[in-house]
KENU-776569 format. One record per residue (C-alpha): residue in three letters; x, y, z. Coordinates in steps of 0.05 Angstrom, whole numbers, padded with zeros to 5 digits, always signed. Each point is the difference from the previous one (the first is absolute). Layout:
N
alaXYZ
...
This chain:
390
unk-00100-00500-00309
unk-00021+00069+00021
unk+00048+00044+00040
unk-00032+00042+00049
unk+00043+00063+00039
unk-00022+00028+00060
unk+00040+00064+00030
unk-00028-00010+00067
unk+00016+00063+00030
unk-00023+00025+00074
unk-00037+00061-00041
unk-00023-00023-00061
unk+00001-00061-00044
unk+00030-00004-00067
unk-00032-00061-00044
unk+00003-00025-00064
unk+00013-00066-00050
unk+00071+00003-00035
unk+00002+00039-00053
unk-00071+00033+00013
unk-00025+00067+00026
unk-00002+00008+00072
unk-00045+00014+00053
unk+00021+00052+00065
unk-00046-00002+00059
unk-00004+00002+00088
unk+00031-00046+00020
unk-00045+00003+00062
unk-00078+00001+00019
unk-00052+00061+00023
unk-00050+00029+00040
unk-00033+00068-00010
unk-00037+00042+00056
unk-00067-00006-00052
unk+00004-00083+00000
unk+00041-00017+00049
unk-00039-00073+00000
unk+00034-00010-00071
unk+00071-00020-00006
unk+00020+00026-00067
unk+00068-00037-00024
unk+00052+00018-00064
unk-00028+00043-00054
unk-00071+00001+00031
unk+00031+00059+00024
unk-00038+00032-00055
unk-00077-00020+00022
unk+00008+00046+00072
unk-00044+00066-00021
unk+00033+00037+00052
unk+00069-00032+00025
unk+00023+00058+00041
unk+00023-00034+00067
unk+00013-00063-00025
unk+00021-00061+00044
unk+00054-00037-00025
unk+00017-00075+00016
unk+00066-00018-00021
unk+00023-00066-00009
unk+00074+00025+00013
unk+00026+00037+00068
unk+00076+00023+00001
unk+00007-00030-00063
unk-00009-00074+00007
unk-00074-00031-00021
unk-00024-00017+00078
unk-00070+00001-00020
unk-00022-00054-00043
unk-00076+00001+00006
unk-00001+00066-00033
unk+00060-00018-00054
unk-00057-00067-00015
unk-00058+00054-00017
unk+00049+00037-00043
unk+00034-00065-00040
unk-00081-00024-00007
unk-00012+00062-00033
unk+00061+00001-00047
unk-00001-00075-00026
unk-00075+00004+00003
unk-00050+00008-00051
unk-00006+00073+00011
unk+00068+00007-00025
unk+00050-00053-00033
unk-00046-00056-00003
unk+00070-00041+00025
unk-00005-00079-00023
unk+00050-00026+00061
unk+00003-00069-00038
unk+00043+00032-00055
unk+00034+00061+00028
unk+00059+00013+00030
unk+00004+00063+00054
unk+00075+00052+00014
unk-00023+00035+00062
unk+00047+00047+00040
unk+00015+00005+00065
unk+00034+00047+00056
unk+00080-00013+00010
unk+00015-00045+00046
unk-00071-00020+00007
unk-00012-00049+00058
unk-00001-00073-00016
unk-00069-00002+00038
unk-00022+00045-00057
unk+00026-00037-00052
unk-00018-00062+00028
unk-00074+00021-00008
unk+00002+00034-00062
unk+00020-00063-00028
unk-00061-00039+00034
unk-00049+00051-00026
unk+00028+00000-00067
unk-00001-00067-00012
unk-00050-00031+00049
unk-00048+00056-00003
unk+00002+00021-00067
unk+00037-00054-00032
unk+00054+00037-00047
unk+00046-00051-00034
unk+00064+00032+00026
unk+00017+00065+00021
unk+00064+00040+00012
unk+00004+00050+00056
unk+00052+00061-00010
unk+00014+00063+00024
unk-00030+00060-00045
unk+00076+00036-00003
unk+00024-00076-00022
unk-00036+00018-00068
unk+00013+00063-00012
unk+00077-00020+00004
unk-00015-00064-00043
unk-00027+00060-00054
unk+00058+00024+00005
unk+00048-00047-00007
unk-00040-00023-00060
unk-00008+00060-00032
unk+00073+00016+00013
unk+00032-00073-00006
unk+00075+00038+00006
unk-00010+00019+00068
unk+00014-00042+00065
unk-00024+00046+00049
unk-00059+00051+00019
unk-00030+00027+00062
unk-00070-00003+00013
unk-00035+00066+00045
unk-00061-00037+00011
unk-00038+00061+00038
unk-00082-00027+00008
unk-00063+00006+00051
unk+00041-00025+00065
unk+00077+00007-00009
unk+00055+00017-00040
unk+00053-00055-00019
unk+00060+00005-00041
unk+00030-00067-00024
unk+00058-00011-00034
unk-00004-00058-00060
unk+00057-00033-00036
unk-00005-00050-00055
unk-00079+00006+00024
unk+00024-00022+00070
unk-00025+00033+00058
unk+00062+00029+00036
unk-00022-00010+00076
unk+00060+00038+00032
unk-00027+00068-00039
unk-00074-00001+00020
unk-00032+00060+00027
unk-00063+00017+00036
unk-00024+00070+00021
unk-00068-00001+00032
unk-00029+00053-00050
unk-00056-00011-00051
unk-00060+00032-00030
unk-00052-00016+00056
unk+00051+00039+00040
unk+00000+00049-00043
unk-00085+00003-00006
unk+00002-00002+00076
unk+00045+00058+00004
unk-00037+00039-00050
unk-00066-00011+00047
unk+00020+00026+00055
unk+00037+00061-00025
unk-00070+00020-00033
unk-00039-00018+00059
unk+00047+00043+00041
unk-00003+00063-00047
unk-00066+00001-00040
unk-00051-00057+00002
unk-00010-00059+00038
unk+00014-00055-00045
unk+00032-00058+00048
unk-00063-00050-00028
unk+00004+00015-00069
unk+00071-00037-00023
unk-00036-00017-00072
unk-00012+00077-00015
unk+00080+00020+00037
unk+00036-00057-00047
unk-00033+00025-00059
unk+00018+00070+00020
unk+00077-00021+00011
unk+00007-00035-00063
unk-00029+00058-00035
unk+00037+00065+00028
unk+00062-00027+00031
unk+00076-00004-00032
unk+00073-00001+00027
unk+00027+00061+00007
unk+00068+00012-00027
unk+00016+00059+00041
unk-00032-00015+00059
unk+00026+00078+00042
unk-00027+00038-00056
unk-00064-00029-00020
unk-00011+00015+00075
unk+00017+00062-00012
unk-00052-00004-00048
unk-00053-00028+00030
unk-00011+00055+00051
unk-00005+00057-00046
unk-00065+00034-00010
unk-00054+00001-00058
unk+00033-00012-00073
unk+00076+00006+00022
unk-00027-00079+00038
unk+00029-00041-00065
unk-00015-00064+00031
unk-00070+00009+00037
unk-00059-00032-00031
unk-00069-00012+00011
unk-00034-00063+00007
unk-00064-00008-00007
unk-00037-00056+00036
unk-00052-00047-00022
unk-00072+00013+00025
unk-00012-00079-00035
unk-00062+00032-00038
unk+00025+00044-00049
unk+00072-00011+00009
unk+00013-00068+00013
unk+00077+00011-00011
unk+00044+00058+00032
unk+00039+00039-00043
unk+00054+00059+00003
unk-00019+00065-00029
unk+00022+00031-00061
unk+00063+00052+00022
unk-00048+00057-00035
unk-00066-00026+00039
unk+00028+00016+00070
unk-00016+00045+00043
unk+00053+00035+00037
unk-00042+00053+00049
unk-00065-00019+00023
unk-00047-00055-00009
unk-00028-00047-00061
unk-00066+00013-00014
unk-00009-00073-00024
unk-00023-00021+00060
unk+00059-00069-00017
unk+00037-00011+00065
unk+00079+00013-00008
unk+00053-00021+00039
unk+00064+00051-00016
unk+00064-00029-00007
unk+00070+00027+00006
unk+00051-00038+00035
unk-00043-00062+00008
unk+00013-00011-00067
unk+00083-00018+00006
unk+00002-00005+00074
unk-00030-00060-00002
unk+00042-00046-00048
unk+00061+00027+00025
unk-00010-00046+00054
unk+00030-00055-00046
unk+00064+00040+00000
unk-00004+00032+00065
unk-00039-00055+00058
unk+00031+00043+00056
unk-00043+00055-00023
unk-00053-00043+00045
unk+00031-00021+00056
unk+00014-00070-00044
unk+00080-00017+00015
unk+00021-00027-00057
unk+00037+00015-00077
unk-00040+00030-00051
unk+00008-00038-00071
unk+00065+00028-00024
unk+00036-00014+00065
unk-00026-00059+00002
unk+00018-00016-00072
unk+00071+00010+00019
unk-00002-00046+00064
unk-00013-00045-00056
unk+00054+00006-00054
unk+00048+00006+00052
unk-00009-00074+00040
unk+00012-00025-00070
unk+00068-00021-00031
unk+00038+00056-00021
unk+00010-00019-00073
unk-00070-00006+00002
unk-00033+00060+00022
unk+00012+00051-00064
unk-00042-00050-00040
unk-00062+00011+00058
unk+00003+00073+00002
unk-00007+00003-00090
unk-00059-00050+00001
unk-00055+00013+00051
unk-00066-00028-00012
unk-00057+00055+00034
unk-00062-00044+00009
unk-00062+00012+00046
unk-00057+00054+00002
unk+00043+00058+00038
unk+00052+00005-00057
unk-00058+00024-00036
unk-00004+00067+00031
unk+00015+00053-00037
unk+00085+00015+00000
unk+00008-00057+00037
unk+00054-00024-00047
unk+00036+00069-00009
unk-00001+00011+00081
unk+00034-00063+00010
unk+00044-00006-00056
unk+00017+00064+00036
unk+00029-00019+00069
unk+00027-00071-00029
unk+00055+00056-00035
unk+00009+00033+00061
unk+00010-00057+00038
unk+00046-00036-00048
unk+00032+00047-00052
unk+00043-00046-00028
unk-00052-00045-00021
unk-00062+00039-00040
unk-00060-00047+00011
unk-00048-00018-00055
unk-00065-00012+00009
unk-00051-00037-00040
unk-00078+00002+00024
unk-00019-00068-00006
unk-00057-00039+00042
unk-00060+00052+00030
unk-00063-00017+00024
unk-00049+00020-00051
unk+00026-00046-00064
unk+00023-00079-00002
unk+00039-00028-00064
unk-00010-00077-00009
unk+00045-00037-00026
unk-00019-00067-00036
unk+00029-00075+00013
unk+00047+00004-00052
unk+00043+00067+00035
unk-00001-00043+00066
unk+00029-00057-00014
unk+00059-00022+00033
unk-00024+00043+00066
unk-00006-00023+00083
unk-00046-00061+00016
unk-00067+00009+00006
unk-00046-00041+00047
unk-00049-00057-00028
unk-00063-00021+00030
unk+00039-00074+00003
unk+00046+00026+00038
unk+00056-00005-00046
unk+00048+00047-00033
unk-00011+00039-00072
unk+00035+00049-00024
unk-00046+00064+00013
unk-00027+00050-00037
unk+00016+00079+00007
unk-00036+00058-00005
unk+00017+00077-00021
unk-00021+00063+00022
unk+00018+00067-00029
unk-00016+00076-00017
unk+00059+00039-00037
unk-00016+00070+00023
């Protein structure tokens, strides 16, 4: 029997069979200003000639899947011809879902799984589950990790132990990377170009330019300096969807400091934009949002755990989730987790992201949680992996 994963994430979905290559798309459906009597859904993405102010339908809102009409059109897609060609009748599905995900939710994912689309079983998890179950089974001597799970809506950290969730230790800070894309927005709109409409162009703009700063003071410092001495501005230049159908960031040599390009390209400049932004994973106040950034939040943790316990969380944390992908994300946090607790040095290990998925086959999950069967019985289930070692 076939074992099908789906990382259904509230940004993009992350699908494959065990032990195949996998496919990352929207997880969501769109409209463009040029055919806005077309809904356009997953990787058709790629058929809009010009998808500047795109309108996006997500299936998810505040992280929990609300809308299931739109979540339909994107499942149809995936299991469809167009893309796996799924035969329900001999596959089995691992689909992930938010923590502490309603039971009105996962009552009907189960009915459209197996109703609807008539999987033989199916196991629902929790994305950070898996990237701890990779690491307990690449590391079988270990009995504890700690999972920053930082994606599109929120940011949880979750203690696991002998690949239990520890419930007491759970985290949530209200700070993801539509945040982040949101914030971006309306600090361009406010300086140099209106751009509140076009969150397709702005995401693709943060995840190229952006990093963590390590020394946040002096890269401010930094940032307001004039021509050459500016080490960290850069020049973006924006896609006209004819002849560039992708931004870019200029070459350091190819910009110009004093005056304008005679390109005709439209730039946006960027200086502080370019750390301000995902320092709001470490700093939420920085907003007006009251809560901890990661570290602090990291130690909240550790510390509602046993005692004996908590040196063993602070050498084995598990970073998982498209944010840890920025740029010195690791370093910064690594960082304040030494401040913070000096007699414990943290090490951290970049695990689960959003842009890769590991399957593992039958024979690796044997012996894991029940899964569901479309008789309503009990089988022992079948896991999936994701992973990217940075």
């Amino acid at each position: 029997m076939a074992t099908l994963v789906l990382d259904n994430g509230a940004y993009t979905a992350k699908i494959g069979y065990s032990q195949e290559k996998v496919s990352v798309i929207p997880n969501c459906q769109f409209r463009s200003k040029t055919s806005r009597l077309k809904t356009f859904t997953a990787n058709q993405l790629d058929e809009i000639k010009d998808p500047s102010g795109l309108f996006y339908i997500l299936p998810f809102q505040k992280g929990y899947l609300v809308n299931w009409d739109v979540q339909r059109k994107v499942w149809d897609h995936l299991f469809g011809k167009e893309m796996f060609k799924v035969e329900f009748a001999d596959t089995s599905v691992i689909i992930t879902e938010p923590y502490f995900n309603f039971t009105s939710i996962q009552e009907s994912m189960n009915e459209i799984l197996f109703e609807e689309y008539q999987f033989q079983s199916a196991l629902r998890t929790n994305a950070g589950f898996l990237a701890a179950h990779h690491y307990f089974h690449t590391k079988p001597s270990e009995l504890c990790c700690l999972v920053v799970d930082s994606g599109f809506s929120f940011t949880h950290i979750v203690p696991y132990c002998r690949s239990k969730k520890m419930k007491e230790g759970i985290r949530r800070i209200n700070v993801g990377g539509k945040l982040l894309t949101n914030h971006l927005k309306e600090i361009i709109s406010y300086r140099q170009l209106h751009v509140m409409d076009e969150t397709h162009v702005i995401n693709q703009v943060k995840e190229d330019v952006c990093y963590v700063s390590q020394h946040f003071y002096k890269d401010m410092e930094v940032a307001q300096m004039k021509g050459e001495e500016n080490s960290v501005m850069r020049d973006y230049v924006l896609p006209d969807f004819s002849s560039i159908k992708k931004g870019f960031c200029k070459p350091r040599e190819e910009m110009v400091f004093n005056g304008k390009y005679k390109t005709g390209e439209q730039i946006l400049r960027l200086a502080n934009e370019r750390f301000a932004v995902p320092e709001m994973l470490f700093h939420p106040s920085d907003i007006g949002i009251q809560e901890m950034g990661i570290p602090e939040a990291i130690v909240h943790s550790i510390q509602s755990l046993p005692d004996e316990m908590q040196p063993h969380f602070y050498q084995s944390i598990v970073l998982t989730g498209g944010n840890t992908l920025f740029p010195g994300f690791r370093e910064r946090l690594e960082a304040e987790l030494r401040s913070l607790c000096p007699g414990s040095p943290p090490r951290l290990r970049p695990a689960a992201c959003e842009s890769d998925l590991l399957l593992v086959g039958r024979r690796e999950a044997a012996g894991s949680q029940p899964g569901l069967r479309r008789d309503g019985g009990d089988e022992r289930g079948l896991r999936g992996e994701r992973t990217l070692y940075l």
